[in-house]
C-alpha positions as CSV (number, residue, x, y, z in Angstrom):
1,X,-26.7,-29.9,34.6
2,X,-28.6,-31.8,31.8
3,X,-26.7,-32.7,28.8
4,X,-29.2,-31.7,26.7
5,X,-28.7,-28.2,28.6
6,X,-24.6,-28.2,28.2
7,X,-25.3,-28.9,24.2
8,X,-27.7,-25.9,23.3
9,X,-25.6,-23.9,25.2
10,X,-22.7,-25.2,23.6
11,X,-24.9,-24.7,20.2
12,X,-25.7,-21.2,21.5
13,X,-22.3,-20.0,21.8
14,X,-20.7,-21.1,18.8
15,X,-23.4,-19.6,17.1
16,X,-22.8,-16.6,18.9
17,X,-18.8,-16.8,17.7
18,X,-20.0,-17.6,14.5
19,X,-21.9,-14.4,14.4
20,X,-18.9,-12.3,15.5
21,X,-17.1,-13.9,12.7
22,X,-19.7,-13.0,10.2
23,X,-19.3,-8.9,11.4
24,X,-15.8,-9.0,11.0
25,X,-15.4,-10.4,8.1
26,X,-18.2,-8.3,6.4
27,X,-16.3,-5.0,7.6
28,X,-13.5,-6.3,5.9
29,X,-14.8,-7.3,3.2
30,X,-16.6,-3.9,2.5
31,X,-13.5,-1.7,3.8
32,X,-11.9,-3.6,0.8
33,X,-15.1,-2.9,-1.7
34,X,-15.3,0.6,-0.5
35,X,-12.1,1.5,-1.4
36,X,-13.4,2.7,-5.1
37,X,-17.3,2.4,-6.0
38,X,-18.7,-0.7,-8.0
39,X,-19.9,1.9,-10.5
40,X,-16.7,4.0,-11.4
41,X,-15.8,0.7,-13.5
42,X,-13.4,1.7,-16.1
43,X,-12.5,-2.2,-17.5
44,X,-9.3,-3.1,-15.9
45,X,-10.0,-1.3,-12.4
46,X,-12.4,0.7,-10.7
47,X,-12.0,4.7,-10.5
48,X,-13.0,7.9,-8.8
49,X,-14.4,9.1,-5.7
50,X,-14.1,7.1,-2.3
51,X,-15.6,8.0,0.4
52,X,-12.9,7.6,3.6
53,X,-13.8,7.7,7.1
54,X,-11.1,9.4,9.7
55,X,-8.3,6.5,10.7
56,X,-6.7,6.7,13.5
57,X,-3.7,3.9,12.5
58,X,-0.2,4.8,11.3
59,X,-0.4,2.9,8.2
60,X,1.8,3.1,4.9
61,X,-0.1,4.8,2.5
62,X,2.5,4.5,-0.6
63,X,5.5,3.1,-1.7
64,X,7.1,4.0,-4.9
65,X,10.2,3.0,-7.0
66,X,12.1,6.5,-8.0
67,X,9.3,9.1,-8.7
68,X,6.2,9.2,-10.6
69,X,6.8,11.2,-14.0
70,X,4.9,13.7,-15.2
71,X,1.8,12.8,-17.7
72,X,-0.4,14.6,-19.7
73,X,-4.0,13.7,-20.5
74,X,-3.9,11.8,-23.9
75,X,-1.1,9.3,-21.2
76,X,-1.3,5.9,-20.3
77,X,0.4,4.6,-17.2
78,X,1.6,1.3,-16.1
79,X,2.5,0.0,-12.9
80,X,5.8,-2.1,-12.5
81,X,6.4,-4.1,-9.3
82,X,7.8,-7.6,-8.0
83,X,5.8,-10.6,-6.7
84,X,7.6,-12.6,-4.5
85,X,4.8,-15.0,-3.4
86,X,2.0,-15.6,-6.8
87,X,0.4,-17.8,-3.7
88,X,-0.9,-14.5,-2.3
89,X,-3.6,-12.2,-4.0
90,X,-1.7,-8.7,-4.9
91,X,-3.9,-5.5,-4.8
92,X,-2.8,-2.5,-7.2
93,X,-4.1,0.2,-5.5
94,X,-3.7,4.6,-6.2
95,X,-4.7,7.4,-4.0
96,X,-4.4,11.1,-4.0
97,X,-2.3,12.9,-1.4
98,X,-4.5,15.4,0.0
99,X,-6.8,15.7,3.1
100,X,-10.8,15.7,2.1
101,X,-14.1,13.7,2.9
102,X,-14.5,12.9,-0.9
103,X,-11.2,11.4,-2.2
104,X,-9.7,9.7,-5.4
105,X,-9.2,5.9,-5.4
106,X,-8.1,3.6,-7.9
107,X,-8.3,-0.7,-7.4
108,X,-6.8,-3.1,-9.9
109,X,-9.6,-5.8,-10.7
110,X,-6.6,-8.6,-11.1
111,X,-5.2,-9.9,-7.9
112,X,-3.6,-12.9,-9.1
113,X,-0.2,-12.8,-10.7
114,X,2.6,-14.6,-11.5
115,X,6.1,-14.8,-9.3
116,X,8.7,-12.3,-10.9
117,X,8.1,-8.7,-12.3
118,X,4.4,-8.1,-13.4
119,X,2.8,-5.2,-15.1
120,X,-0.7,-2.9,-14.5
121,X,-1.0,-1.5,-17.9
122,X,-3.4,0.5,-20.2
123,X,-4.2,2.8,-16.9
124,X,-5.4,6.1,-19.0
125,X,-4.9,8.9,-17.8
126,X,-8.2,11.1,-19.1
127,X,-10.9,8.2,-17.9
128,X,-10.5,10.0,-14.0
129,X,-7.0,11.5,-13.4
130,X,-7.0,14.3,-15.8
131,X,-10.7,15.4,-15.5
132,X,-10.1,15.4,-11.5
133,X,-6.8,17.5,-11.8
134,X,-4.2,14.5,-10.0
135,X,-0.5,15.5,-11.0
136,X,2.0,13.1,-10.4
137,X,3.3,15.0,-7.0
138,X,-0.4,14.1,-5.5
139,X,-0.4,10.3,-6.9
140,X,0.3,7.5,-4.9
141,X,0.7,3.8,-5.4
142,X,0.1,1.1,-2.8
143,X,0.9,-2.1,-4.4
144,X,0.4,-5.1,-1.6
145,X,-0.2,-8.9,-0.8
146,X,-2.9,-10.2,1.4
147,X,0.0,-10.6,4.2
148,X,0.1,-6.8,4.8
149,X,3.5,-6.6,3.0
150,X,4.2,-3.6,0.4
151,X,5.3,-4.3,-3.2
152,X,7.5,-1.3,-4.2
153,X,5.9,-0.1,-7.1
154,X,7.7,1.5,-10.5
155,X,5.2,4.1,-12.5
156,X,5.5,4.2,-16.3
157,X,3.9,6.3,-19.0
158,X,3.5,5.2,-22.1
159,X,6.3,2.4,-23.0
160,X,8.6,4.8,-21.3
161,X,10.4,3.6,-17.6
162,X,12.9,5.2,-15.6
163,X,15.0,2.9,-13.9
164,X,15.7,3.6,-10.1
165,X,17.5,2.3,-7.2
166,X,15.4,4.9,-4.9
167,X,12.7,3.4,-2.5
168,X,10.2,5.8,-0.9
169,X,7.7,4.8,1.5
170,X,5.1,7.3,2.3
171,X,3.4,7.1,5.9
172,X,0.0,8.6,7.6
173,X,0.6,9.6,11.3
174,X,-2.6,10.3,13.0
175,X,-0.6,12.2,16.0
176,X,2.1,13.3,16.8
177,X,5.5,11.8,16.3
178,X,8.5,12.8,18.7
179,X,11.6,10.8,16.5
180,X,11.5,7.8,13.9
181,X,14.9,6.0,13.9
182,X,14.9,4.1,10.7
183,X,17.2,1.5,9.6
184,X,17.2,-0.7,6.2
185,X,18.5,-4.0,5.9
186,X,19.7,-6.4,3.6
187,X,19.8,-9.7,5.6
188,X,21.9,-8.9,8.7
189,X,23.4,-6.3,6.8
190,X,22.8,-2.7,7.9
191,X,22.2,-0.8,4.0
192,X,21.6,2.7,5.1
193,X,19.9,4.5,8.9
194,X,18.2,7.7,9.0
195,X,16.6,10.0,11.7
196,X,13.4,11.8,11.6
197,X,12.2,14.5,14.2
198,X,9.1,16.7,15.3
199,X,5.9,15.2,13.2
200,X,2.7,17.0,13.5
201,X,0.0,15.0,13.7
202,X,-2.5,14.0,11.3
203,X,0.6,14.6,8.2
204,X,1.6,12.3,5.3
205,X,5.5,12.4,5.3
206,X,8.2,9.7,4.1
207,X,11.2,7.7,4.4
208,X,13.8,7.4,0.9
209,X,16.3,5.3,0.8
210,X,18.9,4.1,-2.1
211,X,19.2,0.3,-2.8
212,X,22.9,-0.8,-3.9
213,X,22.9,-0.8,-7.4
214,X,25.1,-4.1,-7.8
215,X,22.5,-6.2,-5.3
216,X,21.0,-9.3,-6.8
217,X,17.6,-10.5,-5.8
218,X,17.6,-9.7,-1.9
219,X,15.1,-9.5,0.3
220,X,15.2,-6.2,2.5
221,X,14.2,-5.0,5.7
222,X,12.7,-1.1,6.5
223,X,12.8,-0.9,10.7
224,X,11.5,2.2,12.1
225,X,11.1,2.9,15.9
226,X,9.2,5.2,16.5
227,X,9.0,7.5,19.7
228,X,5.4,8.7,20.4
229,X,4.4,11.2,22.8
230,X,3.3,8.6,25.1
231,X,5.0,5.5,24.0
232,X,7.3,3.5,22.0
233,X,6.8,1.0,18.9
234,X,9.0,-0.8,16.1
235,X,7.2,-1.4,12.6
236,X,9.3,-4.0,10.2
237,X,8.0,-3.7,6.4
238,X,9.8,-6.6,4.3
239,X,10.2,-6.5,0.7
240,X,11.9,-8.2,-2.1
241,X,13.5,-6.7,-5.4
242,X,16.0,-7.7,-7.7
243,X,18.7,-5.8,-9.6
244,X,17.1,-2.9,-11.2
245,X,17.6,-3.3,-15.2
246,X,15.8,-2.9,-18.1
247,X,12.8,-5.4,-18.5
């Protein structure tokens, strides 16, 4: 063969890669834009209606600090969590806990902050919340880093916190789920197990779990192996949080 003929083929098929490339990363990229509209903008975030498509992946859909309190219109909240890594972008993100084609979404404009505790503030509470009817039992908080890991997130209102040693991580199964064996860890050190049976598929349920109140800044471990009705599979979601106090 030519090697004039070898090259444009050569040309040809990294071209060809090249284009793949391009489609994946402009799914991505919308997935992430799609998440809330351009024009719900409400200054610090975008707001409102999202448009989801069916997913079939078990995915962590929420993961909170204690609970979220209750808020009334004229509220403000504000979002407490811990970066471990300010190298990575972090994405404050909210949902609504309930099944429907046209859905509530909230995303954070700011995705860089610093290392240590940070703070999503001035979120008000009449811009989308109140006028849509979102309590806090149907809010959720997915606060995350651009490596997949959650950042347990702490929900304020108003200048008012309430400090928790509780960790809840809420879950989307698409299917079914036979048994989830969960285990938490602190290094090598086995925190606290827990066993979950007989999930109906699609369902939003979670695990809760109490950190020890003494711990200094740890990093921690959720393991859950999970027994499907035609298989097996371990998920491992890392995070790290100091002593709870007063900020």
């Amino acid at each position: 063969m030519k090697p004039m003929l070898i090259q444009q083929k050569r040309t040809r098929y990294l071209l060809l890669i090249a284009s793949c490339l391009i489609v994946i990363f402009t799914k991505i990229a919308s997935a992430t834009v799609d998440v809330v509209l351009p024009e719900n903008d409400h200054g610090n975030r975008w707001e409102g209606d999202v448009n989801y498509t069916v997913s079939s992946s078990f995915r962590v859909i929420a993961c909170h600090i204690g609970v979220v309190p209750n808020f009334s219109p004229n509220d403000e909240l504000n979002v407490m969590f811990y970066v471990p890594d300010e190298a990575l972008e972090t994405h404050v993100t909210a949902r609504q806990f309930k099944r429907s084609t046209q859905r509530y979404g909230m995303l954070a404009k700011q995705t860089n902050w610093g290392n240590g505790w940070q703070a999503f503030n001035h979120w008000k509470v009449s811009d989308v919340l109140a006028p849509k009817s979102i309590t806090n039992q149907t809010l959720g908080i997915l606060v995350y880093q651009d490596d997949g890991n959650c950042l347990p997130a702490e929900v304020g209102v108003n200048e008012n916190r309430r400090i928790s040693n509780t960790i809840t991580y809420y879950f989307h199964t698409p299917i079914d789920i036979i048994e989830i064996n969960w285990t938490l860890l602190s290094g090598d050190k086995e925190i606290d197990t827990g066993l979950i049976k007989d999930i109906w598929g699609p369902y939003i349920f979670s695990i809760s779990f109490e950190l020890p109140k003494e711990h200094q800044l740890q990093e921690f471990k959720l393991i859950a192996a999970i027994e499907w009705p035609d298989g097996n599979n371990i998920y491992t979601y890392p995070f790290v949080l100091p002593q709870r106090t007063m900020q």
